[in-house]
Residue, then its C-alpha position, 0 to 999 in steps of 0.5 A: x789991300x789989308x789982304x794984300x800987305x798981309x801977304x807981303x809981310x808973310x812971304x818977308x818973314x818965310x823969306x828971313x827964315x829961309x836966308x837965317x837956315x841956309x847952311x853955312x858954306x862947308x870949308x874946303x882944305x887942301x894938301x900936296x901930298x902922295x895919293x896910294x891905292x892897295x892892299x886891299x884899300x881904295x885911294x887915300x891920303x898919306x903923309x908918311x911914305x914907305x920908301x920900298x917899291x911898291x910904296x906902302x902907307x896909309x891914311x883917310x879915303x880920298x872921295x871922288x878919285x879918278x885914276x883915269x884922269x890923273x897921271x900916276x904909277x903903278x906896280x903889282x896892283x899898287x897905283x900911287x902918285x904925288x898931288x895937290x888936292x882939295x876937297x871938303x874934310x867930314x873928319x874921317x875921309x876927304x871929298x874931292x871939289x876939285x880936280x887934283x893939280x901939281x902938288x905945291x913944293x913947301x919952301x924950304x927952312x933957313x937951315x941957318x935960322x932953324x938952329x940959331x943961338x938962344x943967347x944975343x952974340x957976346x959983344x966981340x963975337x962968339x969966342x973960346x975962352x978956354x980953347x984947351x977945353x974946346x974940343x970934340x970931345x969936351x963939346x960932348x961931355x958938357x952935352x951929356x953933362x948937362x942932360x944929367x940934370x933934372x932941371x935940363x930942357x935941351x941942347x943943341x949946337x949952332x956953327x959959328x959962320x956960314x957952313x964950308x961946303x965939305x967938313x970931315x969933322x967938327x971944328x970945336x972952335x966953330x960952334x956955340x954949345x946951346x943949353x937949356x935948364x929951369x931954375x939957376x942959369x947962373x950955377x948951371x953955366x959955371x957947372x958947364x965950364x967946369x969941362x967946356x972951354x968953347x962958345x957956350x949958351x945957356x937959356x932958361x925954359x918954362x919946362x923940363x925935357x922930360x916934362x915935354x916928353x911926359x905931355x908927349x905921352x899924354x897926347x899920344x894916349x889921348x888923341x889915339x888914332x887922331x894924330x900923325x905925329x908927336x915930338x918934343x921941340x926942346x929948342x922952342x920948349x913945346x911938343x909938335x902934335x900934327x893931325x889930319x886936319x887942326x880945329x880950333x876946338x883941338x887947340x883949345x882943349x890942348x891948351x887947356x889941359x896943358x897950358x899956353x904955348x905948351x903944345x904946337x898943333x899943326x894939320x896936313x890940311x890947310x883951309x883953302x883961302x876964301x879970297 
């Protein structure tokens, strides 16, 4: 009997031991993008495309990709398509799960949201105050003005109303000049009505632009090949960093270096929903 439960209490621990080493389930990503296979490489991923004929770009290999089982182009030895695909990410290349789907149409951006003003609207709406100074070309002039300063952050303008549906040229009167600066708002906005009469934003920011141009640069160089793309996104005060796929160990790292809220790093692909 004594045997007995002794075996028992062997077979609980071995069985314990294997539950704790099962390996953890390996994350799947998922992306809807153009698949190309050509000059001289097999099939891969590619975010950017060449817009010639063939196309042309370049990205991670594709593990398991089947062209006889999907539809697609091709031309001159070059064979290409657009598609959803899923699969398990090993940091280098994409190992298809799954047979690739109809690519996912992104939504598109409020074009009216994307460039909002900064400023809550003045009670009485967005109004000239001077509209003898609210021209095409004074808007330009307090523009570049105002990126002569080193505390300058961003600009950008923001149409007052909906949009006419056809605009030969621009209306002045019709748009809020957005600026962004560090330091005396107050000084810098009389500074900008010294030659601009219109609508006028100004908001502070936590850097420079060309702060975030030299975090941009400093990326580029550290990250290497790792990255797709980077840009300064003066409105939001940040820079866009995108990559393959954005671990959290990335983002810790780029904060740490750099700070809270000082980098945006998005990834091509996106961990597939569990649920």
């Amino acid at each position: 009997m004594q045997r007995l439960i002794g075996l028992i209490a062997i077979l609980a621990l071995v069985s314990c031991g294997s539950q704790q080493a099962a390996a953890p389930t390996p994350t799947r990503y998922q992306a809807s993008l153009t698949v190309l296979e050509g000059g001289g490489h097999g099939p891969q991923l590619c975010d950017m495309v060449q817009e010639s004929l063939p196309p042309q770009c370049g990205g991670p290999d594709v593990v398991g990709w089947d062209w006889d089982k999907v539809d697609h182009e091709s031309l001159n030895g070059v064979k290409w398509g657009s598609y959803r695909v899923v699969g398990t990410w090993d940091g280098a290349r994409l190992t298809l799960t799954e047979p690739p789907g109809e690519p996912v149409k992104p939504a598109d951006p409020d074009d009216a949201d994307q460039f909002a003003s900064a400023c809550p609207e003045p009670q009485g709406g967005w109004r000239p105050v001077d509209p003898g100074r609210t021209t095409e070309r004074t808007m330009q002039k307090a523009m570049d003005r105002a990126r002569t300063a080193k505390e300058f952050a961003g600009a950008w303008i923001d149409r007052i109303g909906p949009q006419p549906e056809k605009e030969e040229h621009t209306d002045a009167l019709r748009y809020v000049v957005n600026l962004k600066f560090t330091g005396d708002l107050a000084g810098r906005e009389a500074w900008i009505r010294e030659v601009w009469g219109g609508a006028l934003c100004v908001s502070g920011a936590q850097r420079t632009e060309a702060e975030l141009h030299a975090i941009q640069r400093e990326i580029d160089e550290e990250l290497g090949g790792e990255f797709i793309s980077s840009s300064p996104d003066t409105m939001r005060g940040l820079v866009r960093v995108g990559v393959w796929v954005a671990t959290e160990d990335l983002r810790r790292r780029l904060e740490d270096t750099y700070g809270k809220d000082a980098v945006l790093v998005s990834g091509v692909l996106e961990p597939v929903s569990r649920s």
